[in-house]
gemmi code that builds the backbone of each chain (N, CA, C; Angstrom):
import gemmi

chains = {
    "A": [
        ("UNK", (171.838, -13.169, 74.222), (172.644, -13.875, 75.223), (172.338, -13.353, 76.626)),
        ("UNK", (172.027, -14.454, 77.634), (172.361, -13.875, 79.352), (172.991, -13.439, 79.743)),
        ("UNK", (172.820, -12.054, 80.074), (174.071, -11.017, 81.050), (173.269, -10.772, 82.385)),
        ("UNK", (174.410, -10.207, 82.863), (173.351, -9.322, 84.280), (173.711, -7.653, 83.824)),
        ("UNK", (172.700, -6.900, 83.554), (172.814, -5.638, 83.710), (173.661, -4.883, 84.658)),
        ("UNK", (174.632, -3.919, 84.507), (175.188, -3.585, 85.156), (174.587, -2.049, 84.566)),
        ("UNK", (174.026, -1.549, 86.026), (173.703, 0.222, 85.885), (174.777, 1.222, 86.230)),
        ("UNK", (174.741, 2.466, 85.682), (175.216, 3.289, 86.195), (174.723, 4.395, 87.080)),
        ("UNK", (174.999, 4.797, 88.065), (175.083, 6.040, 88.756), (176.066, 7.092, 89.146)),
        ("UNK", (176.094, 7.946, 88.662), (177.409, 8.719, 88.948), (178.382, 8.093, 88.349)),
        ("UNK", (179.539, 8.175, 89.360), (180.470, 7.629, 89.260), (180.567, 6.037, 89.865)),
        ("UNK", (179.439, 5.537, 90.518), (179.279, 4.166, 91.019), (178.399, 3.132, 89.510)),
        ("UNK", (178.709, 2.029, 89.927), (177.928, 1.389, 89.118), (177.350, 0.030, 90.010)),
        ("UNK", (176.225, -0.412, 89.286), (175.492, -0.895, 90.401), (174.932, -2.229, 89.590)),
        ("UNK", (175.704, -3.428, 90.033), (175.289, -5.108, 89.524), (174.045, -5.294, 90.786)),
        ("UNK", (172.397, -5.918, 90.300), (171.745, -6.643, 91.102), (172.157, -8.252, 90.815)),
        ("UNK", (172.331, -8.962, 91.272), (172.394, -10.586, 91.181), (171.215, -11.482, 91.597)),
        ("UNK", (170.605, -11.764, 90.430), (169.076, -11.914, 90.951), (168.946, -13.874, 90.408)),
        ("UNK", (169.774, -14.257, 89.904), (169.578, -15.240, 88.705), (170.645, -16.285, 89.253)),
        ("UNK", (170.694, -17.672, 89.266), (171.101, -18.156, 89.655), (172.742, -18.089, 88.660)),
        ("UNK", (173.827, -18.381, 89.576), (175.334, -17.769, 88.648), (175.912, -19.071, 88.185)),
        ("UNK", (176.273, -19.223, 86.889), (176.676, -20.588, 86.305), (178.420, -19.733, 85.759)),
        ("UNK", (179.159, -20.772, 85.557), (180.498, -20.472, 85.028), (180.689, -19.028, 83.509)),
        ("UNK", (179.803, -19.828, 82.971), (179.644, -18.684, 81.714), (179.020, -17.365, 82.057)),
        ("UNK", (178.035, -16.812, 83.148), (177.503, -16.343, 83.425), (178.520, -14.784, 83.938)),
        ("UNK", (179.147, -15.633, 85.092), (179.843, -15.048, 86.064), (181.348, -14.598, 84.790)),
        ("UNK", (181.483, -15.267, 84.236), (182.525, -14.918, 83.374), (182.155, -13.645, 82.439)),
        ("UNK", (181.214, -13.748, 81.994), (180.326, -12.206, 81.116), (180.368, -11.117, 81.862)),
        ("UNK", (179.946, -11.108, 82.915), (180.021, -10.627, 84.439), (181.257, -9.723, 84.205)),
        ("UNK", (182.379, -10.227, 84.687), (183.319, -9.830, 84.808), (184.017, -9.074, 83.801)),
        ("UNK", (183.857, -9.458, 82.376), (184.297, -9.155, 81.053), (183.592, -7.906, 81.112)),
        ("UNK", (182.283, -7.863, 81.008), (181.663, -6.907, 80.846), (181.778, -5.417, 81.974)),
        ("UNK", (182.107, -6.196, 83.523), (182.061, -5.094, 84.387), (183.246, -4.270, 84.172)),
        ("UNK", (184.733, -4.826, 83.772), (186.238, -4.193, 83.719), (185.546, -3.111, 82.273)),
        ("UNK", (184.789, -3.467, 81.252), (184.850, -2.891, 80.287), (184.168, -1.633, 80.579)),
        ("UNK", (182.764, -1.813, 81.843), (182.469, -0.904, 81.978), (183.049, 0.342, 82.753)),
        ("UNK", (183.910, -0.273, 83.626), (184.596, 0.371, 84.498), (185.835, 1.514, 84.191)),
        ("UNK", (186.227, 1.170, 83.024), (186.692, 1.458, 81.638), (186.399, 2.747, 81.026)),
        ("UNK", (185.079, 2.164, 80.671), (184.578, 3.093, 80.266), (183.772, 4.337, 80.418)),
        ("UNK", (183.191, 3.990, 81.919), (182.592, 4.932, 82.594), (183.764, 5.936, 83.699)),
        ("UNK", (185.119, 5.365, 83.704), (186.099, 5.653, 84.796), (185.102, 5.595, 86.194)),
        ("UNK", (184.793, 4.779, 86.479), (183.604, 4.365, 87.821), (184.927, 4.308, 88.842)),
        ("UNK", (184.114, 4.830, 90.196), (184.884, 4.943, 91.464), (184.830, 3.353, 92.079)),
        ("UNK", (183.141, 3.466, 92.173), (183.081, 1.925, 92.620), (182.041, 1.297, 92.644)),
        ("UNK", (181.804, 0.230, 92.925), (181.095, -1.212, 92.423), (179.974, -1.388, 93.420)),
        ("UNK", (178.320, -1.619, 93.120), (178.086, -2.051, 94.309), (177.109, -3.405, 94.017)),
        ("UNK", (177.519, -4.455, 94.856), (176.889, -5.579, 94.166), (175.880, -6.331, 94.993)),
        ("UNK", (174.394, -5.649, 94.618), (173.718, -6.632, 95.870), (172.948, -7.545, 95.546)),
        ("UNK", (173.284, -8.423, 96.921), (172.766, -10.077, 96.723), (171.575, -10.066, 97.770)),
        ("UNK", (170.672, -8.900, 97.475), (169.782, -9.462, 98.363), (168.528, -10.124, 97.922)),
        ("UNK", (168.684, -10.587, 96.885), (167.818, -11.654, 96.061), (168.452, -13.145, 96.484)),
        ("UNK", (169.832, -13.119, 96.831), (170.155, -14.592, 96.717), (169.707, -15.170, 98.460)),
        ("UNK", (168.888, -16.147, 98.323), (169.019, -17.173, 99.571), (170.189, -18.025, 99.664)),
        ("UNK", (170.938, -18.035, 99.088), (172.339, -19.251, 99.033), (173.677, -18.535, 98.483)),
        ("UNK", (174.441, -18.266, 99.137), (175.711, -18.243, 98.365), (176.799, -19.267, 98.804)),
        ("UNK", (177.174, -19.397, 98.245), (177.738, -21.339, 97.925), (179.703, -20.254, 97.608)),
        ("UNK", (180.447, -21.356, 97.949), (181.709, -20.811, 97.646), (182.133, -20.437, 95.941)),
        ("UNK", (181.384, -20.472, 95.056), (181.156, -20.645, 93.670), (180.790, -18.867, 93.655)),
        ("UNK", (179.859, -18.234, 94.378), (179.520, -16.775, 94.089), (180.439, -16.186, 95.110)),
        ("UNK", (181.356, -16.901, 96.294), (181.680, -15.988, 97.336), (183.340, -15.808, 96.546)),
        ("UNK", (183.690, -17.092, 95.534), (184.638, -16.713, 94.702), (184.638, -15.617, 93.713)),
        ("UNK", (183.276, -15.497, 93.263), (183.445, -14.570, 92.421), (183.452, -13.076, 92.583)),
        ("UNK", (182.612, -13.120, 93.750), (182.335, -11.570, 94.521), (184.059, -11.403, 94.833)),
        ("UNK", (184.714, -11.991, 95.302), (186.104, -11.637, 95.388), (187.004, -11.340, 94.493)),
        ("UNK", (186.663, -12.318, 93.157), (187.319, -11.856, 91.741), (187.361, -10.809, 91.826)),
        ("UNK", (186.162, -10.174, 91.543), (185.092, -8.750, 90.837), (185.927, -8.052, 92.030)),
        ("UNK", (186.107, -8.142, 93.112), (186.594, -7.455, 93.766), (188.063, -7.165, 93.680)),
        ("UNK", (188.881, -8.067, 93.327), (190.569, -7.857, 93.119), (190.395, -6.975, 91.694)),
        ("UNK", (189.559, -7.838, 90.580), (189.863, -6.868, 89.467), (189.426, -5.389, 89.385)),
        ("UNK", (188.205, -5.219, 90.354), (187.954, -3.937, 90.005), (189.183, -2.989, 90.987)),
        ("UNK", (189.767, -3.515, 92.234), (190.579, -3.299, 92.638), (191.689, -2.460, 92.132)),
        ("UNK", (192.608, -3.476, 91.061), (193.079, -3.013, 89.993), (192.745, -1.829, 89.104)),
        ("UNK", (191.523, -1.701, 88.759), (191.525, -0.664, 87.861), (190.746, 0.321, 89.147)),
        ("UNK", (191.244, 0.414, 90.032), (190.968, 1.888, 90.952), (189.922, 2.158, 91.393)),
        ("UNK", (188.862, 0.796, 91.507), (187.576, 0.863, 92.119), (187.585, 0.376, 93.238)),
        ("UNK", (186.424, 0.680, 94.391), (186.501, -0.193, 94.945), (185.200, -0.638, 95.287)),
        ("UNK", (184.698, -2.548, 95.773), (183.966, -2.967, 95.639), (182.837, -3.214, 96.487)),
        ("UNK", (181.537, -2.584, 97.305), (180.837, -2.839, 98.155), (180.086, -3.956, 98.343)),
        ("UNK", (179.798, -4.821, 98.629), (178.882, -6.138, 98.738), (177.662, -5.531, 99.393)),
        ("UNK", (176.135, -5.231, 98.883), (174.940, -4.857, 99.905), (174.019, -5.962, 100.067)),
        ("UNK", (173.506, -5.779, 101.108), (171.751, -6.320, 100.675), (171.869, -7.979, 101.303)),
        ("UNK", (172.877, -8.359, 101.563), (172.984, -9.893, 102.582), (171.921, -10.060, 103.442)),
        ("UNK", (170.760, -11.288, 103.180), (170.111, -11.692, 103.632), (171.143, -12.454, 105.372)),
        ("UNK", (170.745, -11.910, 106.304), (170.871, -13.000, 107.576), (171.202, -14.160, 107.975)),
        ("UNK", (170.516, -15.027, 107.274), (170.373, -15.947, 106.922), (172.084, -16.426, 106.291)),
        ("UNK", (172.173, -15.805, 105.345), (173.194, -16.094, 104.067), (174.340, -15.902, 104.904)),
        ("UNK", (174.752, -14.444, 106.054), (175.428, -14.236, 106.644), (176.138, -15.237, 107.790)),
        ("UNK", (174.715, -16.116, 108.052), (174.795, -17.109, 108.988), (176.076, -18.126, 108.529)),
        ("UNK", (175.258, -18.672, 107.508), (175.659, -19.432, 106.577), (177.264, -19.338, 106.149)),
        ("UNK", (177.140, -18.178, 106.029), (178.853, -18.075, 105.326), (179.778, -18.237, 106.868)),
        ("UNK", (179.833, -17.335, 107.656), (180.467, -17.567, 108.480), (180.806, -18.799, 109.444)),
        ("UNK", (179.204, -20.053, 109.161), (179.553, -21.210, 109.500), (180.653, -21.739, 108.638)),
        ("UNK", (180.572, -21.633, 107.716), (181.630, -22.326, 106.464), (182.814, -21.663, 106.265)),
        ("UNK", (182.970, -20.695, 107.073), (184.337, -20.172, 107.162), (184.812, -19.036, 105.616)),
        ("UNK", (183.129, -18.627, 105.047), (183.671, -17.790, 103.994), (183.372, -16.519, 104.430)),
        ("UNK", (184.744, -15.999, 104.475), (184.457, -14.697, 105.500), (184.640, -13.345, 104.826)),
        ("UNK", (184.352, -13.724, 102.914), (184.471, -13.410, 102.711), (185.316, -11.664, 103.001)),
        ("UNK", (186.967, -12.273, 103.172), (188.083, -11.369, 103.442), (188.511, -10.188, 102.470)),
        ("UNK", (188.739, -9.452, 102.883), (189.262, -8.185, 101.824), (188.114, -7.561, 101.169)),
        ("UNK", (186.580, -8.237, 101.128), (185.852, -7.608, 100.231), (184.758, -6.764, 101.516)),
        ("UNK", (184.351, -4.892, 101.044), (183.804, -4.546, 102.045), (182.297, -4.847, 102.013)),
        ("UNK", (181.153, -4.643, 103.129), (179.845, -4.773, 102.828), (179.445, -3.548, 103.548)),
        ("UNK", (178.067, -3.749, 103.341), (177.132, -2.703, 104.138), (175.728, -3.243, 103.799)),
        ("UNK", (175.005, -2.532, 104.940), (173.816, -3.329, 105.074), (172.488, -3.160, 103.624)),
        ("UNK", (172.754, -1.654, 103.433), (171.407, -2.070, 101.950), (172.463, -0.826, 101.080)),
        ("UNK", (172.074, -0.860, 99.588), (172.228, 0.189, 98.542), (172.628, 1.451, 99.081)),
        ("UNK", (171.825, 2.339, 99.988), (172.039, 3.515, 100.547), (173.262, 3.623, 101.241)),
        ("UNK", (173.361, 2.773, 102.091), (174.843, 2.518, 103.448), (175.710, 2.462, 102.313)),
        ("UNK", (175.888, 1.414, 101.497), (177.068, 0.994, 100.325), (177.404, 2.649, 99.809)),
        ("UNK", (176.780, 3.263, 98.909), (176.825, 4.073, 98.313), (177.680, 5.679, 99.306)),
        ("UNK", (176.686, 5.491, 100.426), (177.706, 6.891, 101.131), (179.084, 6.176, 101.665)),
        ("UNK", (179.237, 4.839, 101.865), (180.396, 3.935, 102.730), (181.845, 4.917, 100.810)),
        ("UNK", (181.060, 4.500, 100.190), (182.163, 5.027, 98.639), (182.109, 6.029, 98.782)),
        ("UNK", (181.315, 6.999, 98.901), (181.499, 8.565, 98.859), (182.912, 8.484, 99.702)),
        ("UNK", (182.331, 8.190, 101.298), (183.279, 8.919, 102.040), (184.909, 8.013, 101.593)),
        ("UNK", (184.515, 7.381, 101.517), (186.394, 6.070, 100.795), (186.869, 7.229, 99.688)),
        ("UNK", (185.928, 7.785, 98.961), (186.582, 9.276, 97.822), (186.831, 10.023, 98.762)),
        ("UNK", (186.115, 10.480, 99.846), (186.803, 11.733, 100.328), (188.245, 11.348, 101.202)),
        ("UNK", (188.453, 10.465, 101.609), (188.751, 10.175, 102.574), (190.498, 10.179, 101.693)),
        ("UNK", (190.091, 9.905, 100.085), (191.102, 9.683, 99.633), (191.951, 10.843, 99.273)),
        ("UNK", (190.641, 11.387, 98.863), (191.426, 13.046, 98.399), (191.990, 14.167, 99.787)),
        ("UNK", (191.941, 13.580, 100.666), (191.738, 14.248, 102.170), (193.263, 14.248, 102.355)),
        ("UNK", (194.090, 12.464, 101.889), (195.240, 11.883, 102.103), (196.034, 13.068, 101.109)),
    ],
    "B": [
        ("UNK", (161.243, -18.520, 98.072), (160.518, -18.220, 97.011), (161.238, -16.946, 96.008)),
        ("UNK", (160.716, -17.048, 95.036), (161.821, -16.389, 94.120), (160.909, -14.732, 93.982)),
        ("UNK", (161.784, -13.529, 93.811), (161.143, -12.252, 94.049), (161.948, -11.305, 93.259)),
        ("UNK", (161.674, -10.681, 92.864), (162.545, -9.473, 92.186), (162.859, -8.667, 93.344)),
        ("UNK", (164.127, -8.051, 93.542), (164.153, -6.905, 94.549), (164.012, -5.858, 94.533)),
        ("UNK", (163.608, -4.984, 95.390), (163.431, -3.676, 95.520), (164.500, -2.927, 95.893)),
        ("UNK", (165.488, -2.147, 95.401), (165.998, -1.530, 96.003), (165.707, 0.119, 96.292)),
        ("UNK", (165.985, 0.513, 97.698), (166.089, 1.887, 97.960), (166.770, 2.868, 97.739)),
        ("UNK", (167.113, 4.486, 97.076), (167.727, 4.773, 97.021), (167.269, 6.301, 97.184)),
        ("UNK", (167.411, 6.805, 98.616), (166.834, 8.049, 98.878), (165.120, 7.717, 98.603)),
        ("UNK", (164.674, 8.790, 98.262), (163.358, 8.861, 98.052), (162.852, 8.009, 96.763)),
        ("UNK", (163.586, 7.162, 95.933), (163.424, 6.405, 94.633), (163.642, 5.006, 95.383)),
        ("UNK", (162.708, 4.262, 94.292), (162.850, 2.688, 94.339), (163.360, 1.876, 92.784)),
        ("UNK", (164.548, 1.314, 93.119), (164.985, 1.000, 91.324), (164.514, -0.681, 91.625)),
        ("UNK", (164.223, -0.993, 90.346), (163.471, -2.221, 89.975), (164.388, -2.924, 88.607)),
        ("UNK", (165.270, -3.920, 88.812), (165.717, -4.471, 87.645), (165.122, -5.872, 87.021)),
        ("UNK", (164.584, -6.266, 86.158), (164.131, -6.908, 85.664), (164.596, -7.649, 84.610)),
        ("UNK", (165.597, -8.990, 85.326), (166.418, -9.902, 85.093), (165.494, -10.800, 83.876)),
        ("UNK", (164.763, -11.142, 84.868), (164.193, -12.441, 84.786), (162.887, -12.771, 83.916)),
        ("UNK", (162.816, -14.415, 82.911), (161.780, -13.991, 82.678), (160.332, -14.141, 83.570)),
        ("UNK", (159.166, -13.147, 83.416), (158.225, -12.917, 84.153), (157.551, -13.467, 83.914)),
        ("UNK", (156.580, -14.307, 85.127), (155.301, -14.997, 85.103), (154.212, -14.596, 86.197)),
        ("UNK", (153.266, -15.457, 86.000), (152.011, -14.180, 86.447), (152.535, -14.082, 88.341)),
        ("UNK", (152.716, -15.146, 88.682), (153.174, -15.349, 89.849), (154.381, -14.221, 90.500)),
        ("UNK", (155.137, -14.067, 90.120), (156.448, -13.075, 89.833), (155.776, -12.030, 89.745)),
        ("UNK", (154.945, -11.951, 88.788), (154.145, -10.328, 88.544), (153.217, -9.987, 89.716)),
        ("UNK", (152.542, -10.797, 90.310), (152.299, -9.949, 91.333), (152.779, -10.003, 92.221)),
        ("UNK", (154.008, -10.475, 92.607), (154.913, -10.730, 94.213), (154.929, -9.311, 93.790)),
        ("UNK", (155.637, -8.959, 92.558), (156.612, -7.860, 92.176), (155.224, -6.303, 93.246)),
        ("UNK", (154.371, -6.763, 91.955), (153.339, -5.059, 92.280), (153.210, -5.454, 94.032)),
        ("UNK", (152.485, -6.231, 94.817), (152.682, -6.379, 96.200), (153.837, -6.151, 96.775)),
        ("UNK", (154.701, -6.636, 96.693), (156.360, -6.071, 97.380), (156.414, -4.411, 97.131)),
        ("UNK", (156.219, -3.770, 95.558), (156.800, -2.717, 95.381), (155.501, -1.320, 96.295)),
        ("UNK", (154.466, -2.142, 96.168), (153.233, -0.961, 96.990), (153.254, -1.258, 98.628)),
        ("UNK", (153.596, -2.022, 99.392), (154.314, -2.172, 100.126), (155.274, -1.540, 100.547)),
        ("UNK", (156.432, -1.309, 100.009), (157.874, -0.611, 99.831), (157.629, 0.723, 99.495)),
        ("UNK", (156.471, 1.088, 98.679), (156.082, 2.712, 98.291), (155.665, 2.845, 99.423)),
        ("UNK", (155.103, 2.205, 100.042), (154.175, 2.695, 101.451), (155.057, 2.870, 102.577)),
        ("UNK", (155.967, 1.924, 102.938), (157.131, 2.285, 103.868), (158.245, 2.857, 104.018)),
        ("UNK", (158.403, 3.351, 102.984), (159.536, 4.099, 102.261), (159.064, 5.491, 102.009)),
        ("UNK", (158.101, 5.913, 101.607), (156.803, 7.121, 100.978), (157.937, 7.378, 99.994)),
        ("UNK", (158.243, 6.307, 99.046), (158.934, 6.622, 98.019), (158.576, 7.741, 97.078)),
        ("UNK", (158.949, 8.996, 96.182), (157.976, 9.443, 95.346), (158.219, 8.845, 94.317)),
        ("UNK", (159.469, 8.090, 93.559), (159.879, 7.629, 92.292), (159.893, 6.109, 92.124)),
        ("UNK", (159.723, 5.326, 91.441), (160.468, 4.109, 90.667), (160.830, 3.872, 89.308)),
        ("UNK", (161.778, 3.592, 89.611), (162.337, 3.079, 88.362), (162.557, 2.000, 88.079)),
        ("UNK", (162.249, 1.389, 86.580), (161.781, -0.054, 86.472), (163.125, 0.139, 85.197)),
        ("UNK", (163.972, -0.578, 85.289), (165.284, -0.631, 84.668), (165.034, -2.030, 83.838)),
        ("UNK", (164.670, -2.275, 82.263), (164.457, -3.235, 81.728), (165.591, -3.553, 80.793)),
        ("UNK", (166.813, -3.115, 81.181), (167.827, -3.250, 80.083), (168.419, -4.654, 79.756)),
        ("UNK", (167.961, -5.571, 81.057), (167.976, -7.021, 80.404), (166.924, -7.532, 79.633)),
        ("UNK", (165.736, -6.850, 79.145), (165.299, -7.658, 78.516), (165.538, -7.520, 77.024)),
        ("UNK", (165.479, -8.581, 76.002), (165.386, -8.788, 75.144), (164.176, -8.733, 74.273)),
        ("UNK", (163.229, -9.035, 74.682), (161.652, -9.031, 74.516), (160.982, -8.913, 75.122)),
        ("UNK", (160.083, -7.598, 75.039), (158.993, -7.088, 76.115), (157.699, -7.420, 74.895)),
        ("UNK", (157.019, -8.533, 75.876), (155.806, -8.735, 75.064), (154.390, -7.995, 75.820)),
        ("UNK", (153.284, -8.428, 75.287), (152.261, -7.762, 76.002), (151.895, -8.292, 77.055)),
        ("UNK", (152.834, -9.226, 77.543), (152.310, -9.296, 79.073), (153.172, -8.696, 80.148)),
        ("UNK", (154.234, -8.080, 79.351), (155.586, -6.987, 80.330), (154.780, -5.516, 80.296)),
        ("UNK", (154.494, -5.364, 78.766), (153.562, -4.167, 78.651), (152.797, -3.759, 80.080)),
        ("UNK", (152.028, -4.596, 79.824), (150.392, -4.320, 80.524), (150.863, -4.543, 82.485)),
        ("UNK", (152.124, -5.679, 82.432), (153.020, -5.403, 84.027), (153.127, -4.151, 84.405)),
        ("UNK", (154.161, -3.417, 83.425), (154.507, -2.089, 83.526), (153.405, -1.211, 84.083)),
        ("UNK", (152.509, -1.305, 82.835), (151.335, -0.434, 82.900), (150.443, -0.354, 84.133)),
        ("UNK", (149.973, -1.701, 85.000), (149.439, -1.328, 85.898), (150.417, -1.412, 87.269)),
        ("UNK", (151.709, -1.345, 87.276), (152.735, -1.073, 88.164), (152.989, 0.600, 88.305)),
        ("UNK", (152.761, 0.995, 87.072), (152.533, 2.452, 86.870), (151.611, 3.065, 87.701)),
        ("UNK", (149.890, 2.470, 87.405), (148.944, 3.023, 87.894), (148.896, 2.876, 89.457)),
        ("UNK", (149.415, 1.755, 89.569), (149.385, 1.711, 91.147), (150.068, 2.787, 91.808)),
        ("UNK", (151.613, 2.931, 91.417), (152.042, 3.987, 92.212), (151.869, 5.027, 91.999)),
        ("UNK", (151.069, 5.194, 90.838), (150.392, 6.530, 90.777), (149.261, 6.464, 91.773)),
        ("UNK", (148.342, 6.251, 91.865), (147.195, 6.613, 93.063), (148.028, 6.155, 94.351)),
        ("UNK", (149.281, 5.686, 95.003), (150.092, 5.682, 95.909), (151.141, 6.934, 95.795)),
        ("UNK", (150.580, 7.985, 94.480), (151.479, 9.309, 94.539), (153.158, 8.898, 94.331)),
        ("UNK", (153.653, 8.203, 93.396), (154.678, 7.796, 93.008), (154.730, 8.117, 91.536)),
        ("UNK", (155.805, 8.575, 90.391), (155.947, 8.503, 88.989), (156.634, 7.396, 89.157)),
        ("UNK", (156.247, 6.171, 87.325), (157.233, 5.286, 87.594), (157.740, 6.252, 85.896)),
        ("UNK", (159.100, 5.272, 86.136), (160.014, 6.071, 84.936), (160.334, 4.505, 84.282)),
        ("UNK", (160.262, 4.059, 82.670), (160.652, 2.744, 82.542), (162.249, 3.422, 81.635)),
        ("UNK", (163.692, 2.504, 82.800), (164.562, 2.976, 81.586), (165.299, 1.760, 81.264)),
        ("UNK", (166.204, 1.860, 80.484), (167.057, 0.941, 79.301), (166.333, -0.150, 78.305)),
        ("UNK", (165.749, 0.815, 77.844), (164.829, -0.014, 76.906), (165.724, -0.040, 75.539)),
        ("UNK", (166.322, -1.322, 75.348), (166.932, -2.163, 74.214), (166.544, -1.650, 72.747)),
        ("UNK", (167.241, -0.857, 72.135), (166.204, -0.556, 70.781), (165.887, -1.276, 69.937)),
        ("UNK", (166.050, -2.352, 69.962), (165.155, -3.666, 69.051), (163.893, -3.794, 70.533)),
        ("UNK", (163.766, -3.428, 71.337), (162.577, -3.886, 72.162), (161.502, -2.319, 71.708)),
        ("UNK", (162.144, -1.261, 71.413), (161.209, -0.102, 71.169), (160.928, -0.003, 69.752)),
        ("UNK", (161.309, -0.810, 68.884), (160.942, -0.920, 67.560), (160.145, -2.153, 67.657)),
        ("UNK", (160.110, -3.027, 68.045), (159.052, -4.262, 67.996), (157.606, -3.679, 69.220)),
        ("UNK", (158.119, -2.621, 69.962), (156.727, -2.271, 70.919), (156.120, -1.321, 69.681)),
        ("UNK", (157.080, -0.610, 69.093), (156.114, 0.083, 67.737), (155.189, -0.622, 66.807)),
        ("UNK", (155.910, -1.179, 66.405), (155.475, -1.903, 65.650), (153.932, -2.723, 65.810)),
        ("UNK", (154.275, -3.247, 67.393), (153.244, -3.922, 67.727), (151.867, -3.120, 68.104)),
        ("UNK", (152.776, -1.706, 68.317), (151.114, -0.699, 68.726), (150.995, -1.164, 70.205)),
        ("UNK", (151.758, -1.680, 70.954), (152.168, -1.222, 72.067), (153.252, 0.037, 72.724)),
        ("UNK", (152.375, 1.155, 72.773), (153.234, 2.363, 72.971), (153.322, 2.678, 74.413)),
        ("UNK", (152.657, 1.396, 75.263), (153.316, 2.089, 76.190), (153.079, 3.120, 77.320)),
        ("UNK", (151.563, 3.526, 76.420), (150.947, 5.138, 76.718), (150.902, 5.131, 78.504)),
        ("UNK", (151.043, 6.136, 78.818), (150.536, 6.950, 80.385), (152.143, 6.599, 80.957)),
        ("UNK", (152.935, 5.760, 80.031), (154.432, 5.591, 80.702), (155.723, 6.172, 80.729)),
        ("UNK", (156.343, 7.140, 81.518), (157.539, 7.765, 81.148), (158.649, 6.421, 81.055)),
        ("UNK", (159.187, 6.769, 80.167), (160.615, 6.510, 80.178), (161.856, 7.122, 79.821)),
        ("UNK", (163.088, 6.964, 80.095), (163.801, 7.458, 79.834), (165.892, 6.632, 79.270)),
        ("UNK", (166.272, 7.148, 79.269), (167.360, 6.509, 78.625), (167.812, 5.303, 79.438)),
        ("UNK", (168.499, 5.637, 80.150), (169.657, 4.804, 81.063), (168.944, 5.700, 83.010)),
        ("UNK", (169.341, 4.687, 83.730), (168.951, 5.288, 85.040), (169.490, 6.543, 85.728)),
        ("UNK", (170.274, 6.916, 84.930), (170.665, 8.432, 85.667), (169.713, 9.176, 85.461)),
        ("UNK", (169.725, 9.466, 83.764), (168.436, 10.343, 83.264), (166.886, 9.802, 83.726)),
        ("UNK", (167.311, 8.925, 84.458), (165.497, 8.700, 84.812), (165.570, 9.502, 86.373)),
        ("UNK", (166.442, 9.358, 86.916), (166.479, 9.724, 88.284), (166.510, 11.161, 87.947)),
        ("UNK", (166.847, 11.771, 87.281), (166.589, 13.624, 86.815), (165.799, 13.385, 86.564)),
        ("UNK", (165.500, 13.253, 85.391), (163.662, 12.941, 85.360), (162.550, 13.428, 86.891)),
        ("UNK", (162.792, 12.263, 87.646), (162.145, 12.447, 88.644), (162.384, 13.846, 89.389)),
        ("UNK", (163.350, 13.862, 89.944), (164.222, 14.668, 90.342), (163.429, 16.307, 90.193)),
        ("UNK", (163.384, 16.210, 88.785), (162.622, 17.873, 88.070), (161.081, 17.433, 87.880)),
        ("UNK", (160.226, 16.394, 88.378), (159.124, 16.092, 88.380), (158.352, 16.822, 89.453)),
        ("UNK", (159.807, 16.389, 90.850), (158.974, 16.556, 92.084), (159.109, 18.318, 92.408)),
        ("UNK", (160.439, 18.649, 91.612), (160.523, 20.152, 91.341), (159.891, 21.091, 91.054)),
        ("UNK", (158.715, 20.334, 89.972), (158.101, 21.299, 89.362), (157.010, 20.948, 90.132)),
        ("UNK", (156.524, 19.887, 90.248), (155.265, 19.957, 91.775), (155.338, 20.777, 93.228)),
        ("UNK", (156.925, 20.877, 93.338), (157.330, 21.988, 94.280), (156.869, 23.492, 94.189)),
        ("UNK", (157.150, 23.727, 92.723), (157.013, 25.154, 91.855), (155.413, 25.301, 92.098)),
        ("UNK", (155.048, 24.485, 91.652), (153.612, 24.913, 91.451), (152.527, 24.929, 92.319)),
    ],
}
model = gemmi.Model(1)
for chain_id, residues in chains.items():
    chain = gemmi.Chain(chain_id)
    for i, (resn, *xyz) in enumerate(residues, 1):
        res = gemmi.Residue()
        res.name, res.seqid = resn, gemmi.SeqId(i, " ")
        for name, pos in zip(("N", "CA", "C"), xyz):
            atom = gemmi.Atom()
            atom.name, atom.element = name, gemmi.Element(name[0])
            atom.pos, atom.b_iso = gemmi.Position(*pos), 0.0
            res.add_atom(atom)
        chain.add_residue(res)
    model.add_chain(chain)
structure = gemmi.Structure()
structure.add_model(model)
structure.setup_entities()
């Protein structure tokens, strides 16, 4: 069956989105990421779309799902790797994509979570 | 045009491999990634195959000269999440794979590297 691999690092775990996202797809997705999240006790999520030329309100819904649920279980969710272009795009269409954080590639995402841990244990 | 991505991560380049591969794809992939070794002076990649289901001999022989390349570009590649119905049918087939590290899941590949460049340090 089609999944998207979800890796681990540390305490982060790391979805690429390389494949175009259909209903069943994005639903495995999700099933599979809470389980991993679960199971790895992961801090947080980092999901980059810098394979996609298009995100359509169909993936900017789901990047937000993935984002409330991992929310919930005490993660939190980075968006990397946004093509320009895509950025353009969304903000013409008014998906501003709200509440969910980004950063510009893998590296930025990854220390942006470190310091969100320290920052927490600091509180 | 459609591309596998490269991502950066410190001195490593991770490579996930969604999709299925055609010759076209196969060499965006080796051009993008010797490219990216070169601007990056990556020393590691990691080629993360845990989506595939079936690595035939034309993923083999991908691997294999994705290997050699970043080897004479002074890079180890590490192949990890290899499916164990995909390492019993590469047995089987007498595709072993040879001159290729791999390793479990991507953490242990990134140690891997990690104590590669260590012991090239040492010595």
């Amino acid at each position: 069956m089609e999944r998207i691999p979800i890796l681990q690092m540390g305490d982060l775990l790391l979805v690429t989105i390389q494949v175009d996202m259909h209903d069943q797809l994005a639903l495995t997705l999700q099933d599979d990421l809470t389980e991993k999240i679960r199971n790895t006790s992961a801090r947080g999520v980092l999901i980059d779309i810098s394979a996609l030329d298009i995100v359509d309100s169909f993936i900017g819904r789901m990047i937000a799902t993935i984002s409330s649920l991992a929310r919930i279980m005490d993660a939190t969710t980075v968006v990397v790797g946004m093509q320009p272009a895509v950025a353009i795009t969304l903000v013409e269409l008014g998906l501003t994509l709200s509440g969910v954080r980004t950063a510009l590639n893998v590296e930025r995402g990854m220390k942006l979570l470190q310091r969100t841990d320290e920052d927490e244990a600091a509180s």
